[in-house]
N, C-alpha and C positions, 0 to 999 in steps of 0.2 A: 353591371358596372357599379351601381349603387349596394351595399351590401356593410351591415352590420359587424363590422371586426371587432377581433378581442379586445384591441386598444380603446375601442368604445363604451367597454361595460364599464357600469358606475361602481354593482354591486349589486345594485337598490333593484329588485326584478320586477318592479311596474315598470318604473323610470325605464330600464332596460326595455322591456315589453315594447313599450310605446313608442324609443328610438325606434327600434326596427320596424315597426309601420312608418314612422316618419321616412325613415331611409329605403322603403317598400314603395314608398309613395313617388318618392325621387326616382326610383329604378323605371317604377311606370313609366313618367315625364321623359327618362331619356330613350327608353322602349319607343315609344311613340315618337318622338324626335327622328332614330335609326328608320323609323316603319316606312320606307319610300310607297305604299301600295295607300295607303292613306293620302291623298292630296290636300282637303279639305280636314284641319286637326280643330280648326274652331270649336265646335263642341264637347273635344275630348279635352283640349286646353281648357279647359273654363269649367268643366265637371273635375280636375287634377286638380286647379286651385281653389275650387271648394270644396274638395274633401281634404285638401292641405290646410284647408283653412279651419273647417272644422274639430280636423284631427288637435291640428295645432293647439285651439284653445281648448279644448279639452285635455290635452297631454301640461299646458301649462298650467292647467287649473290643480290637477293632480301635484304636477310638480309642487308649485307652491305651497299646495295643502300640504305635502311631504314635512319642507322647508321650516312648514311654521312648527309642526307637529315635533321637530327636533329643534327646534330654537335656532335654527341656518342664522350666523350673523350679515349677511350678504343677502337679506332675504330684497332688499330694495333694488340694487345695483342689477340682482339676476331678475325680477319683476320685470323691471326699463329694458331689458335684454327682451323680452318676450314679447313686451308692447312693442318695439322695434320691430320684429318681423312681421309683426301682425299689420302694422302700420303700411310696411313695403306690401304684405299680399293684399290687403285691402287699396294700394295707392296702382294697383295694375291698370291700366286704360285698354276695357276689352275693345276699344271702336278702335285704337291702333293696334293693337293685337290682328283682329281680321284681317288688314293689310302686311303684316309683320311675323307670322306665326312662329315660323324657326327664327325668327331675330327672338321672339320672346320666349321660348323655350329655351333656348341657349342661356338668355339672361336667369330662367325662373331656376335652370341647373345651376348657373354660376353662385347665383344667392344661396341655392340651396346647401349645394356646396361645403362652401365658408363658411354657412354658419352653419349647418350641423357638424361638421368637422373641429371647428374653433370652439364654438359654445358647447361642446359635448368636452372636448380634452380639457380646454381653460375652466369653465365653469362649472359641466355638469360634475365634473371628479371630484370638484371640493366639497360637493353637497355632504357627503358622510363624513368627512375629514377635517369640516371646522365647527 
């Protein structure tokens, strides 16, 4: 379901690279979501959001580093974009997650979602471009 399209590519083939684990990572989350034989997802949920979480600030650190490396005028505005998501994976509540698992996987798809889909067309495209 989750899958790296052409209308994604920036150009930039780290930045590119590194979507596609993000969006790799997404496809896991809704793999497991689908997997009725799993009852108990707790510890696959919570190993997905730390290695989203990891991936993450390492894919933004790169980006940034990119950003600065070309003089990106927008370097601040897409920064506060980054800390934003980081903010929502870090604000997850795993003790309502165990009572809630597909409530929260459905949310951690919808987040995901949107902002890889928005922040990837809206913002990542401009990186080369201004």
């Amino acid at each position: 379901m989750y899958e790296m399209k052409d209308e994604y590519y920036t150009g930039i083939e780290l930045i590119d690279t590194q979507h596609k684990e993000l969006f790799r990572i997404a496809d896991e989350a809704y793999m497991l979501l689908k997997d009725e034989f799993v009852v108990d997802k707790f510890d696959d949920i919570v190993a997905i959001i730390l290695r989203l979480k990891d991936y993450a600030i390492k894919h933004f650190s790169d980006e940034e580093a990119y950003m600065i490396s070309i003089g990106h005028k927008k370097l601040f505005s897409h920064k506060t974009e980054h800390e934003d998501f980081l903010e929502k994976i870090n604000d997850v509540n795993f003790a309502d997650m165990d009572h809630n698992q597909t409530e929260t996987l459905l949310d951690i798809l919808e987040f995901l979602n949107d902002w890889l889909v928005h922040h990837i067309l809206e913002k990542d495209m401009l990186i080369g471009k201004l």
